[in-house]
C-alpha positions as CSV (number, residue, x, y, z in Angstrom):
1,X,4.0,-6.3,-116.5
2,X,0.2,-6.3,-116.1
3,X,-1.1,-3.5,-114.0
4,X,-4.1,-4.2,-111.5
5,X,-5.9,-0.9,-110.2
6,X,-7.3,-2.2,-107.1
7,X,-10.2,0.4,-105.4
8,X,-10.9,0.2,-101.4
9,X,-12.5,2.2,-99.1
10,X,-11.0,3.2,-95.8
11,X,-12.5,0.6,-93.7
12,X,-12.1,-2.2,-95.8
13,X,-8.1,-1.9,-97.6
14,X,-6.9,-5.2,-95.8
15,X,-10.0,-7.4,-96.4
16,X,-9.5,-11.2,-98.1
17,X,-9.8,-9.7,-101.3
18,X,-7.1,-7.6,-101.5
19,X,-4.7,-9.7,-99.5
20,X,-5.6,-12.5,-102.3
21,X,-4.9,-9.7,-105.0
22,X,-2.0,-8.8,-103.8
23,X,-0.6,-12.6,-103.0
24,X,-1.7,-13.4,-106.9
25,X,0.0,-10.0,-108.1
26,X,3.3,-10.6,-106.4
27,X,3.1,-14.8,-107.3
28,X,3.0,-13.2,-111.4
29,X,5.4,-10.6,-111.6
30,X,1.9,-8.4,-111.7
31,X,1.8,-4.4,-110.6
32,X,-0.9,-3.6,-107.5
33,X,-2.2,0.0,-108.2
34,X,-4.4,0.7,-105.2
35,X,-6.4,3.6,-105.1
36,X,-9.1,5.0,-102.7
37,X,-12.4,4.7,-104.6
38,X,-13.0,8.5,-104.7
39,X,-9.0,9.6,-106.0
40,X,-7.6,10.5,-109.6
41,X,-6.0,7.1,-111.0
42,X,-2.5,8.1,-112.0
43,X,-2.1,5.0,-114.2
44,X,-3.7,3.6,-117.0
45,X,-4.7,-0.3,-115.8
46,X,-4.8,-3.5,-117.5
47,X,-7.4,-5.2,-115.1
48,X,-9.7,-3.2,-112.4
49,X,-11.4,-4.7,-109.9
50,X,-14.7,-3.3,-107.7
51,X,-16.3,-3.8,-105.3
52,X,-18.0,-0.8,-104.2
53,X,-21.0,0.5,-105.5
54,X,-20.3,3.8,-105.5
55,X,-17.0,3.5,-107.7
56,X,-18.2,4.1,-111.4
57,X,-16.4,1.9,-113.9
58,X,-17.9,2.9,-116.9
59,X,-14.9,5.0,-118.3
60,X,-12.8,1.6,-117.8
61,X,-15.6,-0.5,-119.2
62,X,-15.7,2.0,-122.7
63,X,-12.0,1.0,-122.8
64,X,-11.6,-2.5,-124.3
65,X,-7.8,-3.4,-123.4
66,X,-8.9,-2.9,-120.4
67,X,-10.7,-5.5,-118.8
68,X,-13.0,-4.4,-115.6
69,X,-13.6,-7.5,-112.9
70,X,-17.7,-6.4,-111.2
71,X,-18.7,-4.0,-113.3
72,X,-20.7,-0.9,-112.6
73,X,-24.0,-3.0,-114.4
74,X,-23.3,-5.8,-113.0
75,X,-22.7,-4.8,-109.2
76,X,-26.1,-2.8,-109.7
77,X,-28.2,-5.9,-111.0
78,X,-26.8,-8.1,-108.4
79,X,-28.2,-5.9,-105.5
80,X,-32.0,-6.4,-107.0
81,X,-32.6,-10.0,-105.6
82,X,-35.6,-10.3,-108.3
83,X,-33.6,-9.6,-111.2
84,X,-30.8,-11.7,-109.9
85,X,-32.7,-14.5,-109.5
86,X,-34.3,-14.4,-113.0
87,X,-30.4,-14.0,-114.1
88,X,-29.5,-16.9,-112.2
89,X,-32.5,-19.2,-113.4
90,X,-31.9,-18.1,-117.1
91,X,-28.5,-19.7,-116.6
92,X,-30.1,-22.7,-115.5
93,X,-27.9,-22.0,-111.9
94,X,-30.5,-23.0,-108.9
95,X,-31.0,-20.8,-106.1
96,X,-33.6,-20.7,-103.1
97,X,-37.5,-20.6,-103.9
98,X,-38.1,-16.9,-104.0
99,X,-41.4,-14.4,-104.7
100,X,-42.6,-11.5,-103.8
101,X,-44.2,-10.6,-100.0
102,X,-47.6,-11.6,-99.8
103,X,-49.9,-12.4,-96.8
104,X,-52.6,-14.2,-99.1
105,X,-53.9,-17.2,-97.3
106,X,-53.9,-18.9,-100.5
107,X,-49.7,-17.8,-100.7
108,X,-48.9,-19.1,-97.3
109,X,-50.6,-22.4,-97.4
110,X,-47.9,-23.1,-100.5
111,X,-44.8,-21.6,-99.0
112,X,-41.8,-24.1,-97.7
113,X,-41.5,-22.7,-94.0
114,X,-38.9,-21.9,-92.9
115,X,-38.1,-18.4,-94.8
116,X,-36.2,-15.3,-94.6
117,X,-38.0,-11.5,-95.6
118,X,-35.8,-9.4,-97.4
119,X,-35.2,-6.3,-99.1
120,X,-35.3,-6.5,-102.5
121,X,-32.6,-4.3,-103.5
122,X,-29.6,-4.8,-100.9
123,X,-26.3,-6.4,-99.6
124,X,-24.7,-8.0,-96.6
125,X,-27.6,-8.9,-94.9
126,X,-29.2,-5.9,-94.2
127,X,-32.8,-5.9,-93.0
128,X,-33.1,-9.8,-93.5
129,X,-35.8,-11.5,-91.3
130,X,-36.4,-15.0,-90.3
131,X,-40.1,-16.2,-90.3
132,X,-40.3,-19.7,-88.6
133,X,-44.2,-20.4,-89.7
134,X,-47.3,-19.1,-91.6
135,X,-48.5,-17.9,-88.2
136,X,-45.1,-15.6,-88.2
137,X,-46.2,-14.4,-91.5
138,X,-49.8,-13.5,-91.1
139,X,-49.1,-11.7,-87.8
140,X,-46.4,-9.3,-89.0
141,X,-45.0,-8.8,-85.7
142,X,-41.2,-9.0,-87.3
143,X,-41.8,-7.1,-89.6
144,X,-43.8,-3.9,-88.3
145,X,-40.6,-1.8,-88.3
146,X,-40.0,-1.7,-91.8
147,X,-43.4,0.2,-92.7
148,X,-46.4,-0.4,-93.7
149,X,-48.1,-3.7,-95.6
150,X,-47.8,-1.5,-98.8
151,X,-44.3,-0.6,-98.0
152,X,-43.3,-4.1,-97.5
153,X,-45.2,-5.6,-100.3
154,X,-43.2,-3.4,-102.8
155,X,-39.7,-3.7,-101.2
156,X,-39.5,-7.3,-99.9
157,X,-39.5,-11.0,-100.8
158,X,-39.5,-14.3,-99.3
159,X,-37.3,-16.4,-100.0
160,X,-36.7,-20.0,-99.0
161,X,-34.3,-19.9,-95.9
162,X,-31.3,-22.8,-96.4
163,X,-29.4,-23.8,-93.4
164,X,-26.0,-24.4,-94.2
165,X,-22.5,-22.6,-94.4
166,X,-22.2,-19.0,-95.6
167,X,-19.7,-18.4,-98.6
168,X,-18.8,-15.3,-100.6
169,X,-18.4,-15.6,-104.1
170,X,-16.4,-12.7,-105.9
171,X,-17.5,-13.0,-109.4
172,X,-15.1,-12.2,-112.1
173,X,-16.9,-11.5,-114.9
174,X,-16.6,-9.0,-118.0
175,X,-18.0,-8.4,-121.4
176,X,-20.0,-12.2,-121.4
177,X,-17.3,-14.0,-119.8
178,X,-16.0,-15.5,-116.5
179,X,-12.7,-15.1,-115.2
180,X,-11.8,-18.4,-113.1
């Protein structure tokens, strides 16, 4: 029977995630270990699976039967937006036009309005801005309460904004390979 360790937090233990774990674990005769990301695992799992940033998977990931779904690594690279997007473009996966925060005349007049400012390193749509038009831009009045020009210019991008549906993508992967 394979076990599946399972961390949550308090405020998130019944979240589409692990209702899906669970449903897949019963469906194949599969063991749910759940564990509170900060408690001693009593069980040596087959499959982990993360999704908080503060649980440290690197014991599991030094363990190769075991295999470790959003790794420590990977969870870290995925919350710098600059890095990610070089990751996804090297994998020839297309994303939105993104660079870095710039109020250069020369910038603006080649950016596709509408955008979206945001944090470089970050998740769920924390601190994310809309800017309409160049004139939103070069004024700054959205922006003032992050800090200063310098402060923004090192921890913000734009990034083309794309109207559409939002999705959430869980990405299994582990040691080079995807799980779906």
């Amino acid at each position: 029977m394979i076990k599946i360790l399972l961390f949550y937090n308090r405020e998130v233990k019944n979240s589409p995630l692990d209702i899906a774990v669970a449903k897949w674990a019963k469906k194949n005769s599969a063991r749910l270990l759940r564990c509170l990301h900060n408690s001693t695992i009593k069980e040596k799992p087959d499959v982990v699976i993360v999704r908080q940033s503060q649980v440290n998977t690197l014991d599991f990931e030094k363990d190769p039967s075991i295999v470790v779904i959003n790794t420590y690594g990977n969870r870290i690279r995925a919350k710098d937006k600059f890095l990610l997007d070089k990751i996804l473009k090297d994998l020839d996966i297309e994303g939105p036009y993104t660079i870095p925060y710039s109020t250069s005349p020369k910038v603006i007049r080649s950016l596709p309005f509408p955008l979206i400012l945001k944090p470089i390193v970050g998740a769920k749509g924390y601190g994310i801005v809309d800017i309409e038009n160049a004139e939103e831009l070069k004024n700054g009045t959205k922006i003032k309460r992050f800090g200063t020009e310098d402060v923004i210019q090192k921890h913000f991008l734009l990034q083309e904004k794309i109207e559409g549906d939002l999705y959430k993508v869980y990405g299994p992967y582990n040691r080079g390979k995807w799980f779906f």
